[in-house]
N, C-alpha and C positions, 0 to 999 in steps of 0.2 A: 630524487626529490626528498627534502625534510620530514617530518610528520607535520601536518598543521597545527598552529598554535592556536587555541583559543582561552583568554585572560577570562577572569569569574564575572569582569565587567564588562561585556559585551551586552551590544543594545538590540539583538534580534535571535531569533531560534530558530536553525535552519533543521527541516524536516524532509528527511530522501524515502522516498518511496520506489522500488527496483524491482522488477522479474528480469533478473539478469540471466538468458536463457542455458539453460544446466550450468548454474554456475560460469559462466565462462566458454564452457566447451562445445559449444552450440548441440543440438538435437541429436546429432551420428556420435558426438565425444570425439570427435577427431582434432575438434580447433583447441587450443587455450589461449583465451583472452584475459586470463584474469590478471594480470599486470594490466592491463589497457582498462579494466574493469574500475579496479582500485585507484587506478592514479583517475580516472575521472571523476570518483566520490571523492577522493581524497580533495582535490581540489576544490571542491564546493565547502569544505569544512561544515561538515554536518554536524550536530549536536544529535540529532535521533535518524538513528536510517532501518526503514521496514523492507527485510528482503524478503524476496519467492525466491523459489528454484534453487536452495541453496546442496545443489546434487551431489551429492559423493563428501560434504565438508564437515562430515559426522568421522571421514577416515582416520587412519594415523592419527587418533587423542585430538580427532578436529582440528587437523593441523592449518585446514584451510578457514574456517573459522576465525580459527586467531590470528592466521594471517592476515584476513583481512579489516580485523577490527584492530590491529594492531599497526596494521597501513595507515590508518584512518586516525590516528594518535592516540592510540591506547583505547579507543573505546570497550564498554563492559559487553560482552554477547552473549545471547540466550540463544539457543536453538533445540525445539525438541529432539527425543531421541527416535531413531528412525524405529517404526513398526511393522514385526512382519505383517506379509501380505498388503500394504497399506502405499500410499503412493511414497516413491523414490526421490520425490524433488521438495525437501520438504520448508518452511518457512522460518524467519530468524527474526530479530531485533538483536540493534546495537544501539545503548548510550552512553550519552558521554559523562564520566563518574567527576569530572570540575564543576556541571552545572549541576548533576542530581545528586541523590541519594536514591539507592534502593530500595522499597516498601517492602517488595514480595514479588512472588515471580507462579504465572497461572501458567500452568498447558491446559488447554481446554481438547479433549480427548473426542476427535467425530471418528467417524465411520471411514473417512478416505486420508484426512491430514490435519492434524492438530491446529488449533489455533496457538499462538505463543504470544504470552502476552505479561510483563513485569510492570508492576506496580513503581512508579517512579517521583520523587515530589525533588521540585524546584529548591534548591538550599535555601533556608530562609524566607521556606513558604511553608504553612499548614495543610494546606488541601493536596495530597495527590491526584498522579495522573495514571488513568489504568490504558497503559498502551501496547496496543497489537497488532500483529502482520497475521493477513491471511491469505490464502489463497485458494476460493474455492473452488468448489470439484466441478472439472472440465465436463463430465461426462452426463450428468443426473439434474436436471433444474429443482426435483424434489431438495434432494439434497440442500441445492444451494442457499432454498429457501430455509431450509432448517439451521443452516452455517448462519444468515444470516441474523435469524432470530437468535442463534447463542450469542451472537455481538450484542445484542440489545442489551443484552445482563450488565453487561460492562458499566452503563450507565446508567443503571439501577438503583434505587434511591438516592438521585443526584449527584452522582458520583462522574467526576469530568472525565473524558476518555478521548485516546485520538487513535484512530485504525485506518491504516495504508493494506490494499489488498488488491489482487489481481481480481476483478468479480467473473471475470468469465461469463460474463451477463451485461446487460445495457442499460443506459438510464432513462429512467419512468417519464421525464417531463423531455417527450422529444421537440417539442414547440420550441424550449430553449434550449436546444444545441447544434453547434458548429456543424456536425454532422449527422448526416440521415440515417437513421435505421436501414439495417440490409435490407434488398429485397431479394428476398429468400428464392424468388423464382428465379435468380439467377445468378446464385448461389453452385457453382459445380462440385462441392464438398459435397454429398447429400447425408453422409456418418456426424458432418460437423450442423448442419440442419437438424438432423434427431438431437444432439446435446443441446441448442443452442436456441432452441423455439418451445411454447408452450401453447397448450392450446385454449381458447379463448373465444368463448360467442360462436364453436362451431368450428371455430377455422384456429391455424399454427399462427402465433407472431411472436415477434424476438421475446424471449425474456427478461422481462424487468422485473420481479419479483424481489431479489435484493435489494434493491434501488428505495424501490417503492416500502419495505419493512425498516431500512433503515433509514432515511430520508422523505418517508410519502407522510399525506395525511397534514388534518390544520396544527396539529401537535410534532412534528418528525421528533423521532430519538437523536437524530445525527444531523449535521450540516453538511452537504456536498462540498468540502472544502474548493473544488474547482469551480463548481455554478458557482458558487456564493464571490469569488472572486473574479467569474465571467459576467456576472448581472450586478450585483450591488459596489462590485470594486474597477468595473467596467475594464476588464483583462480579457477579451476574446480570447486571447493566444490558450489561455487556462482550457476551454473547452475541447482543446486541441483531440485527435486522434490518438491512442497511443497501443494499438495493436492489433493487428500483426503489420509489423512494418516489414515482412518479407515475402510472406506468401500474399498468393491472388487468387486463391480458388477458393476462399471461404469470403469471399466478396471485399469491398475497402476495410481500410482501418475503421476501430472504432475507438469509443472511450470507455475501454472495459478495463481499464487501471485508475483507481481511484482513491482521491483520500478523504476519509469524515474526520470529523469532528461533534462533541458535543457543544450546543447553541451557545454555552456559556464562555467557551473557548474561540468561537468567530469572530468576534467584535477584534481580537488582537491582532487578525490577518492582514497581514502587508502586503505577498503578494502571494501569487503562483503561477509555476513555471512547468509546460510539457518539453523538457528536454531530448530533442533525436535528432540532431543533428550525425555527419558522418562517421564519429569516433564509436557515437551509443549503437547506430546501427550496426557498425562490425562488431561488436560485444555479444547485440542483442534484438531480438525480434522485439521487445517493448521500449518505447519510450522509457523516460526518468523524471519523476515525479520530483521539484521543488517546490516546498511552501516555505514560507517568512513568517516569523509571528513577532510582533512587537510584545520585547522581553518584560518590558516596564508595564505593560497592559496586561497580560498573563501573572505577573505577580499579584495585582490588585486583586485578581480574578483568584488567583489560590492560596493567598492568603489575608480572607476575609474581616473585614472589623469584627470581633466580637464584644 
């Protein structure tokens, strides 16, 4: 297959968001999908792709790294450098250098996995975009609460921002979504039960605490880029499930892969898409996160009359 072409005149901004699991190699390291991995991004011709799990593509001068942003048509990649002690799978961004310019480039330094996150502006826009992959910690809901609130900086003195990330966590307004919170008593993980619950009024229930710091409240910092196109853009398919789509002892899927956005970045959303069909699940335990953004509506948005 070619690399995708994308001309400087294109009228949409596609946004991939991925926990491609270990890279490829699934959980034992025994599989490699990452040909099957790449030719499915590649196809989507992504402008921004936020990965997890990017396991071992720190090796040989990041050889996989570049493989796969080079799969992808040259895209520019960032990925931190891995830490001892610190978790193995660790997070990336890739953009594409036709529609951006580089600002700057953050690692935001936690306690388990870096956030990775490059300052990027629209060519022949003023306003940059502060864009991040996270992926946070499986193990600790303290934690996650704390990853979460580093995101909020992002968006700090009104500065637009857009973050794809595995939350390892649930969403706060379960009234509106496709599917129900676990119920924990029948739950047969009881290790993934201690990560995955907090306690409340007394008693354990799922964790929403990220959800809720970056999206709760009459003010949110962030936009559920998936609600926001399950309710106001009337896409059910957006609230979809997207993991685990292999195991069954830590109860159904959920929608613990998500992508925000800042408020002022929503208005341009065209669509969103939970991709898993049969090709993503051989790759991967997660779904594959598409969004749309109407290109022409994002420039008005960042580069402002003065």
């Amino acid at each position: 297959m070619s690399h995708p072409e994308r001309p400087l005149d294109v009228d949409v901004l596609r946004v991939v968001c991925w926990n491609i699991e270990h890279n490829g190699c699934g959980r034992s390291g025994g599989d490699d999908h990452r040909d099957l991995a790449r030719d499915i991004l590649a196809a989507l011709k992504p402008h921004i792709v936020l990965r997890q799990e990017l396991t071992g593509a720190w090796d040989r001068g990041k050889a996989d790294l570049y493989a796969e942003a080079n799969r992808l048509g040259g895209l520019t990649p960032f990925m931190p450098a891995p830490r001892e002690g610190r978790s193995n799978n660790p997070v990336g961004v890739m953009v594409d250098p036709t529609l951006f310019y580089i600002d700057g480039y953050i690692e935001h330094d936690l306690p388990w996995k870096p956030i990775c996150s490059p300052r990027v502006r629209l060519k022949g826009c003023t306003k940059p975009i502060d864009v991040a992959a996270a992926h946070l910690c499986h193990f600790d809901p303290d934690l996650r609460a704390t990853e979460a609130r580093r995101l909020t900086t992002l968006a700090d003195n009104g500065r637009s921002a857009l973050v794809g990330m595995d939350a390892n966590s649930y969403p706060h307004r379960a009234e509106l979504e496709s599917v129900a919170l676990p119920d924990w008593d029948a739950v047969l993980d009881r290790v993934h039960y201690q990560h995955r619950t907090i306690e409340r009024d007394g008693r354990r229930v799922s964790d929403t605490r990220p959800d809720e710091i970056l999206a709760g409240g009459p003010r949110p910092v962030f936009t559920d880029v998936g609600l926001h196109a399950g309710t106001s853009l009337d896409q059910p398919g957006a609230l979809a499930a997207t993991a685990s789509l292999k195991r069954t002892d830590q109860g159904p899927a959920q929608r613990i892969d998500r992508l925000y956005c800042t408020p002022d970045l929503a208005p341009a959303l065209l669509g969103f898409d939970v991709l898993a069909g049969e090709e993503v699940r051989e790759v991967s335990d997660h779904a594959l996160l598409l969004a749309t953004f109407d290109l022409a509506a994002l420039r008005q948005v960042l580069a402002p009359t003065r």
